[in-house]
mmCIF file of the N, C-alpha and C atoms, coordinates in Angstrom:
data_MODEL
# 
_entry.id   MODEL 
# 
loop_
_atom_site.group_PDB 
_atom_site.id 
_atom_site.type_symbol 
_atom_site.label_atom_id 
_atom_site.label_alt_id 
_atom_site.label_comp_id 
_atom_site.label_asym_id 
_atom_site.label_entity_id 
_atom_site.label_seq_id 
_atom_site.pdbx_PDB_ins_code 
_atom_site.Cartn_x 
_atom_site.Cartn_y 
_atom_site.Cartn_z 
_atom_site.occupancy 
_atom_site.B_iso_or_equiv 
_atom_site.pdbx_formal_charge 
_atom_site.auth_seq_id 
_atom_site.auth_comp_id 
_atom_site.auth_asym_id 
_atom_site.auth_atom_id 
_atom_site.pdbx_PDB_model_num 
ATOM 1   N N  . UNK A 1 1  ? 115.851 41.662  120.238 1.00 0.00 ? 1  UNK A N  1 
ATOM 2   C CA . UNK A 1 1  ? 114.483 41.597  120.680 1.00 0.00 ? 1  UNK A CA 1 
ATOM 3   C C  . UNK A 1 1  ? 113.589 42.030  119.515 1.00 0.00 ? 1  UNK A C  1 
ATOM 4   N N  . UNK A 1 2  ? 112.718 41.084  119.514 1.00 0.00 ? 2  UNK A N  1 
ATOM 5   C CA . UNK A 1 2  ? 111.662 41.340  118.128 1.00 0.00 ? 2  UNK A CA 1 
ATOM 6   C C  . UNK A 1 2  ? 110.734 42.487  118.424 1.00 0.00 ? 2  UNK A C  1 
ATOM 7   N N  . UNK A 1 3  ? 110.069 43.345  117.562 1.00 0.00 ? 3  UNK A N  1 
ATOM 8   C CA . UNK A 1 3  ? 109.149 44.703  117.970 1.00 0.00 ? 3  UNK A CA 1 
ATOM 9   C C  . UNK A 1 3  ? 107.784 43.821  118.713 1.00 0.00 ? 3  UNK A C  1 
ATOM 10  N N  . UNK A 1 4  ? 107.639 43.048  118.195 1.00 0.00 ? 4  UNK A N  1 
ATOM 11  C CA . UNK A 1 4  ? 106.353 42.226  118.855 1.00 0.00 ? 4  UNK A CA 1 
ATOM 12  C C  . UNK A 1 4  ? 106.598 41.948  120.392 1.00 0.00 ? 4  UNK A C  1 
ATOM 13  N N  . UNK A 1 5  ? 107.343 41.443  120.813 1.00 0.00 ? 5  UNK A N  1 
ATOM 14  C CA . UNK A 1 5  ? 108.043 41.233  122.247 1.00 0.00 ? 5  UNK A CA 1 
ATOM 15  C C  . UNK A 1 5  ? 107.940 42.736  122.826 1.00 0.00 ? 5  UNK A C  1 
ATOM 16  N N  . UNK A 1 6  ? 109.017 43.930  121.821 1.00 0.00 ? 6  UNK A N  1 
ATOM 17  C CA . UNK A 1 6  ? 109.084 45.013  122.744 1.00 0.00 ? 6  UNK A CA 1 
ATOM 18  C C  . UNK A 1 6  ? 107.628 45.719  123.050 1.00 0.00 ? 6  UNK A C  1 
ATOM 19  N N  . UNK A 1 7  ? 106.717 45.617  122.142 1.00 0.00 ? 7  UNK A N  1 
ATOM 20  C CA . UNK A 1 7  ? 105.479 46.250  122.374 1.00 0.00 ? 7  UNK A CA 1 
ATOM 21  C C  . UNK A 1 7  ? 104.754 45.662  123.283 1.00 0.00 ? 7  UNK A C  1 
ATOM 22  N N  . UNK A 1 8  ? 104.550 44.199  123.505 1.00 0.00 ? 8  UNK A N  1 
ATOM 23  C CA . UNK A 1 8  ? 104.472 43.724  124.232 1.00 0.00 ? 8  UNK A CA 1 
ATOM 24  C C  . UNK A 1 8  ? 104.425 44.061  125.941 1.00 0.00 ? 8  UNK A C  1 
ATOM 25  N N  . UNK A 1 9  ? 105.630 44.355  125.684 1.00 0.00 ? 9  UNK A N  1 
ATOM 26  C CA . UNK A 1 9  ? 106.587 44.262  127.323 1.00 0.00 ? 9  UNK A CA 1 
ATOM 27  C C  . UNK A 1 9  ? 106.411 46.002  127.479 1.00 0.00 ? 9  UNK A C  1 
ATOM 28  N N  . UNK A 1 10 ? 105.841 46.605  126.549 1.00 0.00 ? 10 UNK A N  1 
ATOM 29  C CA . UNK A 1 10 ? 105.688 48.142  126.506 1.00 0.00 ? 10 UNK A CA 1 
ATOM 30  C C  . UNK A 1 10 ? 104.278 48.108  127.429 1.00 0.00 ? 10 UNK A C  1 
ATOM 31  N N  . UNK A 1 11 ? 103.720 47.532  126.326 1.00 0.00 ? 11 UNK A N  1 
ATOM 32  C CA . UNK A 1 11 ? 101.942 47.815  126.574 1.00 0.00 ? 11 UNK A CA 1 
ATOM 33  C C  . UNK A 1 11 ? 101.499 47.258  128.115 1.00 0.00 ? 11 UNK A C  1 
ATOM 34  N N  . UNK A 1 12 ? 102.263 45.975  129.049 1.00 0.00 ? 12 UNK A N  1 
ATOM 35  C CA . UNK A 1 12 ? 102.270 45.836  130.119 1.00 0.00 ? 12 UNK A CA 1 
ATOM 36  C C  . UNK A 1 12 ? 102.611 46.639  131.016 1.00 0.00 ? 12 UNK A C  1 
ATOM 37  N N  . UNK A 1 13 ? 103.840 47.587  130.425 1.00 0.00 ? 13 UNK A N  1 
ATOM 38  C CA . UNK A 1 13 ? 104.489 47.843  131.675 1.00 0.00 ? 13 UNK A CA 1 
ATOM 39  C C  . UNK A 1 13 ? 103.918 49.503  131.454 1.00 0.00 ? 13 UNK A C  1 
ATOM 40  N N  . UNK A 1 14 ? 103.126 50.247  130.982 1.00 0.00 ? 14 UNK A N  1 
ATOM 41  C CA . UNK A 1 14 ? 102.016 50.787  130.616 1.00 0.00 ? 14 UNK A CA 1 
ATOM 42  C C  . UNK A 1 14 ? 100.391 50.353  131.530 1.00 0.00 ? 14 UNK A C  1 
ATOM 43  N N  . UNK A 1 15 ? 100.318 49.467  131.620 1.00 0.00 ? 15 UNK A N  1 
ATOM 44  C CA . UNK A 1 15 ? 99.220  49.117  132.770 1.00 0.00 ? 15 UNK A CA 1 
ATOM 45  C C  . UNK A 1 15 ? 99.671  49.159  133.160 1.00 0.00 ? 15 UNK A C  1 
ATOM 46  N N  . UNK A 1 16 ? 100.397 48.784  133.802 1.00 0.00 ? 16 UNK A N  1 
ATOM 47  C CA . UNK A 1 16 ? 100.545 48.822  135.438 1.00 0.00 ? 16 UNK A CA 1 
ATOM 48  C C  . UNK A 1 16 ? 100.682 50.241  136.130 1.00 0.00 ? 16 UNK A C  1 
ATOM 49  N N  . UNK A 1 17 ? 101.372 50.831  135.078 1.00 0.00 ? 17 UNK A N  1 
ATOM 50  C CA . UNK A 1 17 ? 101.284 52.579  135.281 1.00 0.00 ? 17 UNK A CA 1 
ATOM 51  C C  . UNK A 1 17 ? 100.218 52.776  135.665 1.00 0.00 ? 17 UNK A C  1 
ATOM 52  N N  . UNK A 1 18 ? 99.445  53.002  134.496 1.00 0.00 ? 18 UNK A N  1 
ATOM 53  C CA . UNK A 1 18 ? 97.876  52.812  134.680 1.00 0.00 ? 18 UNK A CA 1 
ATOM 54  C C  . UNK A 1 18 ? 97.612  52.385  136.258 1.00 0.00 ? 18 UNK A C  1 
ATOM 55  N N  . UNK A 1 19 ? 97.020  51.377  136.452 1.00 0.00 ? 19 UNK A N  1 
ATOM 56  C CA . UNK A 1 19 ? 96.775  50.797  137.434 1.00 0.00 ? 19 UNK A CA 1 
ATOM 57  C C  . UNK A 1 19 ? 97.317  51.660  139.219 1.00 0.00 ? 19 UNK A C  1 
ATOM 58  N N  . UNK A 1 20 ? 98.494  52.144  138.595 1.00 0.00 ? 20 UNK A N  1 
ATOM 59  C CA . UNK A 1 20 ? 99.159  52.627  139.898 1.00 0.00 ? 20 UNK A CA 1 
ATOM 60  C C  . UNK A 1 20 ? 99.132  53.597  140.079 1.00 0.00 ? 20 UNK A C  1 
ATOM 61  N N  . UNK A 1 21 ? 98.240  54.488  138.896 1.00 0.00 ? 21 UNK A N  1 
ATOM 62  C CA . UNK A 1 21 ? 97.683  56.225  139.100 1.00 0.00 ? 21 UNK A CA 1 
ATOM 63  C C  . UNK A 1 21 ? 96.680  56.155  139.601 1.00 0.00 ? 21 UNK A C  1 
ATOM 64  N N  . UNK A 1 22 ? 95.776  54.863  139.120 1.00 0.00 ? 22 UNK A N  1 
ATOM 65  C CA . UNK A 1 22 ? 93.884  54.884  139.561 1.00 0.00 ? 22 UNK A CA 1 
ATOM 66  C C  . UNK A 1 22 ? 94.234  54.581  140.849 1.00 0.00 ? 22 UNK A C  1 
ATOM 67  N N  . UNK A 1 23 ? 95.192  53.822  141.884 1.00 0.00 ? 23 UNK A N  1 
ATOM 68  C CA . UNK A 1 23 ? 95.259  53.491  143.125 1.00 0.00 ? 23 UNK A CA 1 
ATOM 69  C C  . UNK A 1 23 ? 95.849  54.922  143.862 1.00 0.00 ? 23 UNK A C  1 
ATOM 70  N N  . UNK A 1 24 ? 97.125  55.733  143.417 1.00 0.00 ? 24 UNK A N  1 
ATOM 71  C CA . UNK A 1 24 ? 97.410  56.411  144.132 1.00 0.00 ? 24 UNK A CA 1 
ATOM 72  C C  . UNK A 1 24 ? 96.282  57.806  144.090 1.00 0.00 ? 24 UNK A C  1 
ATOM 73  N N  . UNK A 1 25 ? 95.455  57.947  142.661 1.00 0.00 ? 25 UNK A N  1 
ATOM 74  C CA . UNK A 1 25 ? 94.190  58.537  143.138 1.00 0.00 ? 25 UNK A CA 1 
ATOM 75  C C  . UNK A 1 25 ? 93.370  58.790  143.831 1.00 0.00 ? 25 UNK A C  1 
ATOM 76  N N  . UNK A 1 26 ? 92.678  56.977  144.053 1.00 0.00 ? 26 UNK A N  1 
ATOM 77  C CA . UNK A 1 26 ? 91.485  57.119  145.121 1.00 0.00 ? 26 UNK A CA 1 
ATOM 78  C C  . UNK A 1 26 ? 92.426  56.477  145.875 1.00 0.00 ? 26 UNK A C  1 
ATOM 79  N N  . UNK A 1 27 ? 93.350  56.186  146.454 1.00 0.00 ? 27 UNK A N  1 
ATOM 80  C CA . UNK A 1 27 ? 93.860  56.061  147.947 1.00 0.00 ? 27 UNK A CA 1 
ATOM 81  C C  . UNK A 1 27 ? 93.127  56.933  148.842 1.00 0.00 ? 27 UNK A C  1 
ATOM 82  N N  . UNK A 1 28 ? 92.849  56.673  150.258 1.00 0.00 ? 28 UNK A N  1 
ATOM 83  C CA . UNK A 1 28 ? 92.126  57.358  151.398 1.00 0.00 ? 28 UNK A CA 1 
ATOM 84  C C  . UNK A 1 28 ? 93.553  58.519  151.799 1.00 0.00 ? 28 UNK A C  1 
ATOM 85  N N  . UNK A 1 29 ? 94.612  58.142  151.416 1.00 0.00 ? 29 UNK A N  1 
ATOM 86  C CA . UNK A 1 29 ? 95.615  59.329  152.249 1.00 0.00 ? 29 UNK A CA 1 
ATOM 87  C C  . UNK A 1 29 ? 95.612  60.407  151.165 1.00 0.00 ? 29 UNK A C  1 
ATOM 88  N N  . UNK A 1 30 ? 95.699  60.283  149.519 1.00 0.00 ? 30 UNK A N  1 
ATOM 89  C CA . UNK A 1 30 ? 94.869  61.524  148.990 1.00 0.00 ? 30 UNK A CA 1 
ATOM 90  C C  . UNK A 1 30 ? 94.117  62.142  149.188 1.00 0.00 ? 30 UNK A C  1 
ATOM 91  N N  . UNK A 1 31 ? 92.895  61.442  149.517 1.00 0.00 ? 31 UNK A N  1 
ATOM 92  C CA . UNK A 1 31 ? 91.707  62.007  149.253 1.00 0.00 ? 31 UNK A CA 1 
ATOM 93  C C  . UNK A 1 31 ? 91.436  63.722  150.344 1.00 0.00 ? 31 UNK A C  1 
ATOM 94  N N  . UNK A 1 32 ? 92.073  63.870  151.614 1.00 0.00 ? 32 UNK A N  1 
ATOM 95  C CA . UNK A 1 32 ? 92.151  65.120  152.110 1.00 0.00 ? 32 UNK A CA 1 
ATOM 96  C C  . UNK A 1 32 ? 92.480  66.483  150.885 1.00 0.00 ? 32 UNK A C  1 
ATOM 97  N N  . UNK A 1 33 ? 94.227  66.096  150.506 1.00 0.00 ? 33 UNK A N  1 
ATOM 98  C CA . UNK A 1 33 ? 94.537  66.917  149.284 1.00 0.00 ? 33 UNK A CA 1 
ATOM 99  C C  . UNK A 1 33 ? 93.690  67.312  148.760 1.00 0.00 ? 33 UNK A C  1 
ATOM 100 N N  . UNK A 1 34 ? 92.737  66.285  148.150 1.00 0.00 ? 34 UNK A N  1 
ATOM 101 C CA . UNK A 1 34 ? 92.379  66.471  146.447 1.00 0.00 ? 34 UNK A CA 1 
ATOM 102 C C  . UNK A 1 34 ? 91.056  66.998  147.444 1.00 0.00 ? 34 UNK A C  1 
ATOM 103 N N  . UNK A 1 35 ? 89.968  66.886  148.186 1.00 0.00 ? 35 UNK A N  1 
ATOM 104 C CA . UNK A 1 35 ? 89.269  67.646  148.661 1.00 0.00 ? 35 UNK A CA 1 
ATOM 105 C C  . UNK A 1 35 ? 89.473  68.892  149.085 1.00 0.00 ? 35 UNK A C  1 
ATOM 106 N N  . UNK A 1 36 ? 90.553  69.564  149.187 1.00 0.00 ? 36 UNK A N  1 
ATOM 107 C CA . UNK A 1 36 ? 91.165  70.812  149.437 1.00 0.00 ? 36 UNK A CA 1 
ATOM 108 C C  . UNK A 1 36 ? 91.107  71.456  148.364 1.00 0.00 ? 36 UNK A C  1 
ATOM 109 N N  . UNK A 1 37 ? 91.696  70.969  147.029 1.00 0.00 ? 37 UNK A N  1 
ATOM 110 C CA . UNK A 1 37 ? 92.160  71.073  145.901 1.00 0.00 ? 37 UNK A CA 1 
ATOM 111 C C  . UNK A 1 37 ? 91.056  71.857  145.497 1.00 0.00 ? 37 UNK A C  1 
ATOM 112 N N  . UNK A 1 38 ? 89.881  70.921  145.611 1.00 0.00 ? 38 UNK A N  1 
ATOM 113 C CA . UNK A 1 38 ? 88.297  70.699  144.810 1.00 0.00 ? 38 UNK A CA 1 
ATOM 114 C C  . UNK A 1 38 ? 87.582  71.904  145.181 1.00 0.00 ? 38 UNK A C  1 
ATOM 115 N N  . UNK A 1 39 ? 88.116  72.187  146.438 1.00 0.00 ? 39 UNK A N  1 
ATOM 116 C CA . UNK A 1 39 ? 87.350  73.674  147.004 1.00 0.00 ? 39 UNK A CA 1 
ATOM 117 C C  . UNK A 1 39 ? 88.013  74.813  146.937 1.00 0.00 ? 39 UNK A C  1 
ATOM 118 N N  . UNK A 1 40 ? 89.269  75.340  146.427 1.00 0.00 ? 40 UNK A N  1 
ATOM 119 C CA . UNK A 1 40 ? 89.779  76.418  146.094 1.00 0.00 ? 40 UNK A CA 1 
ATOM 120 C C  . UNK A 1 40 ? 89.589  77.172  144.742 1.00 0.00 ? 40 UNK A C  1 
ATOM 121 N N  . UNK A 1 41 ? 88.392  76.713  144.301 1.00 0.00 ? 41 UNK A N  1 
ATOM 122 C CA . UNK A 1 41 ? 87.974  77.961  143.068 1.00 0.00 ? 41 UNK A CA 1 
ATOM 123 C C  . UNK A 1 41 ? 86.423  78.481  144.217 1.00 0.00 ? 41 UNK A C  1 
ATOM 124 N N  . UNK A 1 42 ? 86.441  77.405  144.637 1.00 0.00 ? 42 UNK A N  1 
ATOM 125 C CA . UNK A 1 42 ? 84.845  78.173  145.860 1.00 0.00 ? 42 UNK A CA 1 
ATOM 126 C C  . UNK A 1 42 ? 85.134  79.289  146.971 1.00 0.00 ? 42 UNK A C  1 
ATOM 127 N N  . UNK A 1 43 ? 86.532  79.512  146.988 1.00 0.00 ? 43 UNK A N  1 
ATOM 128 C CA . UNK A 1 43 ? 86.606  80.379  148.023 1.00 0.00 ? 43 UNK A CA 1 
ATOM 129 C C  . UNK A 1 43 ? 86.439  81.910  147.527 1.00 0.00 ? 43 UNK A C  1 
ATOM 130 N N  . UNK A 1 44 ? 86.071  82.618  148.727 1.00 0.00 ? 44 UNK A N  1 
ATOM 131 C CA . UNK A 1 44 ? 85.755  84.155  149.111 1.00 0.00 ? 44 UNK A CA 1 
ATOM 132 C C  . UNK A 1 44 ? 86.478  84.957  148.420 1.00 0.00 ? 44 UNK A C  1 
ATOM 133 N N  . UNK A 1 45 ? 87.749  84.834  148.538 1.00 0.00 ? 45 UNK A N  1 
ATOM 134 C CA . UNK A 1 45 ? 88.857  86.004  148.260 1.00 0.00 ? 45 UNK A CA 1 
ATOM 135 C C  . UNK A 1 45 ? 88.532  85.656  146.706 1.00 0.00 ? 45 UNK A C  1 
ATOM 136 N N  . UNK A 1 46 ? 88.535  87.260  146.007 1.00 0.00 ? 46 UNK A N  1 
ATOM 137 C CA . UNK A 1 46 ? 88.549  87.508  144.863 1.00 0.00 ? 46 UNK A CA 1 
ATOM 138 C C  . UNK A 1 46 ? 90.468  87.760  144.120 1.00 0.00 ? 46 UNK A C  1 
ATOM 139 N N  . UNK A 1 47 ? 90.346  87.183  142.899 1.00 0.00 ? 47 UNK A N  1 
ATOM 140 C CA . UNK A 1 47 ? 91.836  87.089  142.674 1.00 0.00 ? 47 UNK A CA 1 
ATOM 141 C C  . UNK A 1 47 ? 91.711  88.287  141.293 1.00 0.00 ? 47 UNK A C  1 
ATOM 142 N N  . UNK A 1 48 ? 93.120  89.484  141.559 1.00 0.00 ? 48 UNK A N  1 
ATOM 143 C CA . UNK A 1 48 ? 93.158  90.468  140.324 1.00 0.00 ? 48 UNK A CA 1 
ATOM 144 C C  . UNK A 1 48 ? 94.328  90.467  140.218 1.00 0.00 ? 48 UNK A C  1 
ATOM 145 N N  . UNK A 1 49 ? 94.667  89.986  138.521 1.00 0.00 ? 49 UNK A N  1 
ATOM 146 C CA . UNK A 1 49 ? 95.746  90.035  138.285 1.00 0.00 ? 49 UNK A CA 1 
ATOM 147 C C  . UNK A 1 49 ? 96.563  91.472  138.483 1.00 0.00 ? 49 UNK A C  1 
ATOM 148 N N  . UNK A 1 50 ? 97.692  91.382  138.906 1.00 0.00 ? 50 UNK A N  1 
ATOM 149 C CA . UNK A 1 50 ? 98.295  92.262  139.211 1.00 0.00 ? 50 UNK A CA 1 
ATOM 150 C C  . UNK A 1 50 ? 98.465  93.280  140.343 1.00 0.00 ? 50 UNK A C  1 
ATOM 151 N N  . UNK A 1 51 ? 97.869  92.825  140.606 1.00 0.00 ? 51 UNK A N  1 
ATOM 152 C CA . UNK A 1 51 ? 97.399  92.729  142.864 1.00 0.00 ? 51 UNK A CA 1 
ATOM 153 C C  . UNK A 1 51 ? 97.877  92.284  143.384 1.00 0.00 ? 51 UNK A C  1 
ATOM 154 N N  . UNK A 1 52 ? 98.679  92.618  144.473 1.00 0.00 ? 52 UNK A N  1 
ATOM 155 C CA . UNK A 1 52 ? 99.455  91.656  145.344 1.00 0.00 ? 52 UNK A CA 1 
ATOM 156 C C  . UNK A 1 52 ? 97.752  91.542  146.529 1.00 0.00 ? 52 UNK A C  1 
ATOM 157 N N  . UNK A 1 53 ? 98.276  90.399  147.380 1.00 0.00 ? 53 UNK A N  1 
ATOM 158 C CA . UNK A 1 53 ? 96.959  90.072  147.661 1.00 0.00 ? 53 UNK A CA 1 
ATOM 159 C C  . UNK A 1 53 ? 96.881  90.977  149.449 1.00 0.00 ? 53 UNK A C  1 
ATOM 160 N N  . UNK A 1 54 ? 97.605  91.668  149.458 1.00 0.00 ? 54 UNK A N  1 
ATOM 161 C CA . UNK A 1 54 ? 97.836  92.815  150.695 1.00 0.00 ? 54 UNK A CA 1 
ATOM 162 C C  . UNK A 1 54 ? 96.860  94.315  150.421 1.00 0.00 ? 54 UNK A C  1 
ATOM 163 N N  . UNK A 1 55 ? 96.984  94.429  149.295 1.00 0.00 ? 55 UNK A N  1 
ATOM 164 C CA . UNK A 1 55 ? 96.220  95.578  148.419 1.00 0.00 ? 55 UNK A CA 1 
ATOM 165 C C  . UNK A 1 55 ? 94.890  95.516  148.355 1.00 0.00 ? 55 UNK A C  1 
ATOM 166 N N  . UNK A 1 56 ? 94.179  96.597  149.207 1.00 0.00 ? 56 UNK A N  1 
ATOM 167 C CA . UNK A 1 56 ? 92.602  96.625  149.427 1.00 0.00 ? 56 UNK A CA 1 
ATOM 168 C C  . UNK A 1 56 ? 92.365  97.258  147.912 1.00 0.00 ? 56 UNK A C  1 
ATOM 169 N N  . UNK A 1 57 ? 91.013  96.439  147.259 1.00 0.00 ? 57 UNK A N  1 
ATOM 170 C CA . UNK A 1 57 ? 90.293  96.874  146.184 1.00 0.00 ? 57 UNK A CA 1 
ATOM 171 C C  . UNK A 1 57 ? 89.607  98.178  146.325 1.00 0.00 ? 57 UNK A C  1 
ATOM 172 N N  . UNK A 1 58 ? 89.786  99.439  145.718 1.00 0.00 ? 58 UNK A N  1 
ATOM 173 C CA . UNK A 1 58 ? 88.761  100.988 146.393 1.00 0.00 ? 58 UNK A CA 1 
ATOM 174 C C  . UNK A 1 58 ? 87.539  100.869 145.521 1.00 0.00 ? 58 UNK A C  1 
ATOM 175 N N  . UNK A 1 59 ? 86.692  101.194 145.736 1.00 0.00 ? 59 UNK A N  1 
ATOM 176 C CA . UNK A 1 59 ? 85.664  101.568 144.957 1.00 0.00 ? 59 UNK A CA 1 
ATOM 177 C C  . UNK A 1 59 ? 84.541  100.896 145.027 1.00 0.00 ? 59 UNK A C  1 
# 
């Protein structure tokens, strides 16, 4: 197989990858996840390293 052919048959099968991340992205059965996702730096609870998250903050 010539490199021209394999790059070829590379660079196609490369889109379609492509193509099949942008679909499983905005698919409607993602979109719950990734709206979940999108709102967990907005939440309440404050995070300290080295805190288990049972451990009231004093002061």
């Amino acid at each position: 197989m010539s490199p021209v052919i394999f790059h070829s048959i590379w660079t196609v099968l490369m889109l379609i990858l492509f193509i099949g991340i942008v679909f499983w992205a905005y698919s409607s059965r993602r979109q719950r996840a990734f709206d979940e996702a999108a709102r967990l730096p907005l939440e309440e609870e404050d995070f300290v390293p080295g805190r288990s998250s049972g451990e009231k903050q004093h002061g």
